[in-house]
N, C-alpha and C positions, 0 to 999 in steps of 0.2 A: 402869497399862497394862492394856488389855484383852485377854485370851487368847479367842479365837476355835476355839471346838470344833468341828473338823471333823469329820463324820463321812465314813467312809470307803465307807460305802454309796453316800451322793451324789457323793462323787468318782468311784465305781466307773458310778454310774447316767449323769454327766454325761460322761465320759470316752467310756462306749461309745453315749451318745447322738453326741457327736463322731464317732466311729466309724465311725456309721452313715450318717451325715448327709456326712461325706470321703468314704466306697464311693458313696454316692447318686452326689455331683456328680461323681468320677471316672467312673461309668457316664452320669452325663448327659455328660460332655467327652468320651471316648469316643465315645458317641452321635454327637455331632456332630461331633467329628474324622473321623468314617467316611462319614457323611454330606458332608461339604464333600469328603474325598478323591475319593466316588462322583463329586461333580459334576467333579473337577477330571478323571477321567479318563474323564468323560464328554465335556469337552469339550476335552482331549487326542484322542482317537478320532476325535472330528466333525473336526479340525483334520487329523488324517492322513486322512481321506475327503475332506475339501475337497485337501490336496493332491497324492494319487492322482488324486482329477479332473482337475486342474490339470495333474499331469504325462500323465496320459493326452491330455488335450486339446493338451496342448505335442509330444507326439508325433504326433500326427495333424496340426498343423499343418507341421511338421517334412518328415511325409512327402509332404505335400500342397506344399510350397516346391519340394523334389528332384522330384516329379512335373511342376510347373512347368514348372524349370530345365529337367531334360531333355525334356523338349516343347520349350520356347522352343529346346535345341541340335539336334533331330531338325528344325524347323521352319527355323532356319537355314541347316541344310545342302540341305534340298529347295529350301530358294529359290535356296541357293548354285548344288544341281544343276539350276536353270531358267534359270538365264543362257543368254545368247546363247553365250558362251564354250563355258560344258561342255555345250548342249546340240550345238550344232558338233562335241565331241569325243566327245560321243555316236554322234549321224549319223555321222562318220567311222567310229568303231568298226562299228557295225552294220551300216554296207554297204560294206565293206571286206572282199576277198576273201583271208581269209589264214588258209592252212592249214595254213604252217608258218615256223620262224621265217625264214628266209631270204624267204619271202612279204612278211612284215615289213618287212625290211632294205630289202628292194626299193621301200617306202614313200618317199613323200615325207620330210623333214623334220618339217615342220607334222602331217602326218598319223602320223607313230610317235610326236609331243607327245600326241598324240589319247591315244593307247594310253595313256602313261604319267598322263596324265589322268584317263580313266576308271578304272584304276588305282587310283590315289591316292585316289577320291573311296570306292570300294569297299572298298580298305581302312584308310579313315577310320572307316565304319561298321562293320567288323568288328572296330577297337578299344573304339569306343563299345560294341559290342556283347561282348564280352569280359570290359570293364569293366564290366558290366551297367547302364549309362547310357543306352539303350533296348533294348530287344526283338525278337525275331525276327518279331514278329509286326508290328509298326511299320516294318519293314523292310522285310518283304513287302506289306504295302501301299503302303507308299510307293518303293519301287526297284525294278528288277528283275537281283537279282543273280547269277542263273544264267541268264539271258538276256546280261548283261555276262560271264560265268566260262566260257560255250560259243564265242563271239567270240573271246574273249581266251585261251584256253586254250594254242593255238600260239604266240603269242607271252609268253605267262609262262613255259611249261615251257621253251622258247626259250633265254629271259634266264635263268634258273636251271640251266639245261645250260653258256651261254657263261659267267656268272659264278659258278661252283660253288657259290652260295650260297642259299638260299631264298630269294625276293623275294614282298614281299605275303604274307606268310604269315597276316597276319588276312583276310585276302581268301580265300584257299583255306578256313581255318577256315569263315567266312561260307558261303561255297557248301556246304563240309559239312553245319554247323546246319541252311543249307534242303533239302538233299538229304534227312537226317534227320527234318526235320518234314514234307515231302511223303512219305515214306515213311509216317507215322504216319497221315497221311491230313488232315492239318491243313490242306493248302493245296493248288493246285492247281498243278504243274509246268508252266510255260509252253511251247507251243510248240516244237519242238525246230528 
């Protein structure tokens, strides 16, 4: 048998060459654990900037649909109020002499449907308008509802005298709003 003298220097010398040579490649795996993490949250970050855009851009289209919609429902109801129908129920109101509800009463038939007509169509748009699904200012360009709310005055306060209840009440609202923004100087008070 052969005995193998070792000496304990070279194991001390190979040992901490080991040593050195394990810290080396742990700081080189490091190195590049840190490295590969940078990229991974580099392109984590790109990935939430990509979908920031995205969502931003998904809410612009969003608003851009609802902007649509309520044009296509402001643009419906104007043509609804161009018919022969409601423009009939227009003319009625408008040159209809009544200045108080019994003025009214004294009305045709046909001609008090007017009233409740014009009405109806007014305070359609002061729900739209309530619900913020168009504007004051869409409003006033396209209707004129303190021209219908001076007309119609004796006969709504009328109807809410005979039936103790408020009637139209987004319609009073409405003539408010523009009573309020003609104040402001926003628009120009039609005619009286």
């Amino acid at each position: 048998m052969i005995l193998a003298v070792v000496n304990l220097g070279e194991i001390d010398a190979g040992i901490s060459f080991l040593s050195s040579l394990a810290i080396i490649l742990g700081a080189l795996f490091v190195v590049l654990e840190i490295r590969d993490n940078k990229k991974m949250i580099e392109a984590a970050t790109e990935q939430a900037k990509a979908a920031a855009v995205q969502a931003d851009a998904s809410a612009k289209q969003t608003k851009q649909n609802i902007d649509i919609a309520n044009m296509d429902i402001i643009m419906r109801l104007y043509e609804f109020a161009n018919t022969k129908e409601v423009q009939t129920a227009w003319h009625t109101v408008v040159n209809s002499s009544v200045d108080s509800f019994e003025d009214f009463q004294k009305l045709s038939r046909d001609d008090q449907v007017s009233f409740y007509q014009i009405a109806s169509l007014f305070e359609s748009l002061g729900v739209l308008l309530n619900k913020g699904i168009i504007d004051l200012r869409t409003v006033d360009d396209m209707f004129l509802p303190q021209v219908a709310w001076r007309k119609m005055k004796p006969f709504l306060e009328g109807l809410e005298n005979a039936s103790g209840t408020q009637n139209f009440p987004f319609f009073q609202k409405l003539n408010a709003d523009m009573d309020s923004l003609a104040l402001a100087g926003q628009t120009a008070i039609p005619d009286k």
